[in-house]
N, C-alpha and C positions, 0 to 999 in steps of 0.2 A: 407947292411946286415940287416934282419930283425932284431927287436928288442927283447930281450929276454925276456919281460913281455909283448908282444902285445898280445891283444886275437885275435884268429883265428875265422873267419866265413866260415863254408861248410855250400854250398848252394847244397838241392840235388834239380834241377828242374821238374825232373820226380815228387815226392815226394809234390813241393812246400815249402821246409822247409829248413829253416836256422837255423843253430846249431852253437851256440855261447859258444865257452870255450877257453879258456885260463890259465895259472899261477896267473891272477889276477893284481896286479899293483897298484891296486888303483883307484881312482875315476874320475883320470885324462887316466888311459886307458879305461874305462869306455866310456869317453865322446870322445872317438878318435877312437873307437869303435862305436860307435852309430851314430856319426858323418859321417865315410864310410857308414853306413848302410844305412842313411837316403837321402847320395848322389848318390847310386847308381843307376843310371837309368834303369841297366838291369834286374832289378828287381821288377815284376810287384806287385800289389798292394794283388795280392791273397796268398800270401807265410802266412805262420804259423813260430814262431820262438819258438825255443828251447835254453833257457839259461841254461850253466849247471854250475853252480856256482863251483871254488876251494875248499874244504871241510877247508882247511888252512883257507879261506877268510872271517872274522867276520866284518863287516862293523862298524865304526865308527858314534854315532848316529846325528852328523851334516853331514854325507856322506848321511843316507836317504834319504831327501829331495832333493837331487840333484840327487839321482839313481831316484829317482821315477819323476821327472822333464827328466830326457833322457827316460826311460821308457815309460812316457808319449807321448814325441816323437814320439819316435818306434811304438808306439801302435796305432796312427794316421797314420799312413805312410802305416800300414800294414793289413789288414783286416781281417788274420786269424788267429787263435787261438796262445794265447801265455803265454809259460810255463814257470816260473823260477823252477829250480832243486839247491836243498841245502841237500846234503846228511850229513850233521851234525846235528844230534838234536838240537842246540843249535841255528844255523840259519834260524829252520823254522819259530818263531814265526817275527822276521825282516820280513822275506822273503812273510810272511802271511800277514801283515801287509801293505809292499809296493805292492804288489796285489792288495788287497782292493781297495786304495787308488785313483790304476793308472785305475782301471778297468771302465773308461769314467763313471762317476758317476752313469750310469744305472743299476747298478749290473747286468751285464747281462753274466757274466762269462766267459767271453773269456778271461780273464786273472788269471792263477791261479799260484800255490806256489804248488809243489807235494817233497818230502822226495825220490822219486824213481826215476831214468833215463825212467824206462821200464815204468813205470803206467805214467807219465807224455806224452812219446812218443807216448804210444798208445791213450790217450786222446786226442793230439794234432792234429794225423791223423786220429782221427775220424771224426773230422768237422764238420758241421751244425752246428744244436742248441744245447749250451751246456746241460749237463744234470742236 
């Protein structure tokens, strides 16, 4: 029986894109999450990922460093663009922050923090070079 805080991954492969939501859990479904993602072999290195963060989920700020350590992960493994979605005001500045952070020190903006499902999605299927 699945578990009732696990987060879900749809992969659309047309698309190339993995959309990551769940109820949230904590940092420990975070890492069991990331953890599948990172194992999955049927998934090739071009996919773009879409986080859509719980609007309930305010992050704990010793939980940071370890979202942005699995993030960091993710974001090696993956080579296309990747969005975190925090529809609460109050989690974009975290959300903006571990962006930063995880965006492979280049700034080169493949990893960003968006407030919207719709503005983030379409950015993400944009591709190329960020703007």
């Amino acid at each position: 029986m699945p578990d009732a805080m696990a987060i879900e991954h749809n992969v659309d492969r047309a698309l190339r894109l993995i959309t990551i939501t769940g109820p949230g859990g904590g940092i420990d479904a975070i890492a069991d999450s990331a953890g599948r993602l990172l194992n999955d072999v049927s998934l090739g290195r071009d996919f773009s990922l879409l986080f859509l963060v719980p609007s309930s989920e305010t992050p704990e700020p010793e939980d940071l460093m370890k979202m942005a350590e699995l993030l960091g992960l993710v974001t090696a493994r993956f080579d296309g663009r990747i969005a975190v979605v925090t529809p609460n005001v109050g989690q974009m500045t975290p959300a903006a922050l571990l962006t930063t952070m995880v965006d492979d020190g280049s700034g080169s903006g493949r990893v960003r923090a968006f407030s919207s499902e719709l503005s983030a999605r379409a950015w993400v299927l944009k591709g190329g070079q960020p703007a």
